[in-house]
N, C-alpha and C positions, 0 to 999 in steps of 0.2 A: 503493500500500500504506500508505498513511498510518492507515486506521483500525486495521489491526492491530497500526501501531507507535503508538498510542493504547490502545487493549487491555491492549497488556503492560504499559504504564506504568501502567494504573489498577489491574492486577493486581500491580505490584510495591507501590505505593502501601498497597494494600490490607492487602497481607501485612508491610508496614512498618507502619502502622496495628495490626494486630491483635498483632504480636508488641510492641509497645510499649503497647499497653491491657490484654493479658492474655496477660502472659509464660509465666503457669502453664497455659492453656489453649493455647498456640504451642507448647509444651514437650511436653504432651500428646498432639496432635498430632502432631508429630514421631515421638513414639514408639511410637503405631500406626502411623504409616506404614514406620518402621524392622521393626516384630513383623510385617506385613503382607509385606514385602517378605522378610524372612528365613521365615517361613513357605512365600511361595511356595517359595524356594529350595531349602527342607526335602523340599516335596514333588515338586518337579521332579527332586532329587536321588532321592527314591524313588524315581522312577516309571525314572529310566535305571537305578539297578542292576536294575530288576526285568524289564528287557527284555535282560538280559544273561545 
């Protein structure tokens, strides 16, 4: 399994990389993935009241 534990390293590297060249753009990011994530929740929460 060594390439996979190759993999993560160059994707942690990466994500080390991008949030130190553009903090505003890492920031960004985050914070669709945050409105994505609470959005699904939004709507998973609809969908169970609405089977109730």
């Amino acid at each position: 399994m060594p390439a996979k534990k190759y993999m993560t390293w160059v994707a942690v590297a990466f994500v080390a990389f991008y949030v130190i060249r553009q903090p505003d753009g890492a920031a960004q990011s985050v914070e669709n993935a945050a409105n994505g994530l609470a959005s699904a929740a939004g709507s998973l929460a609809t969908f169970v009241n609405a089977l109730a």
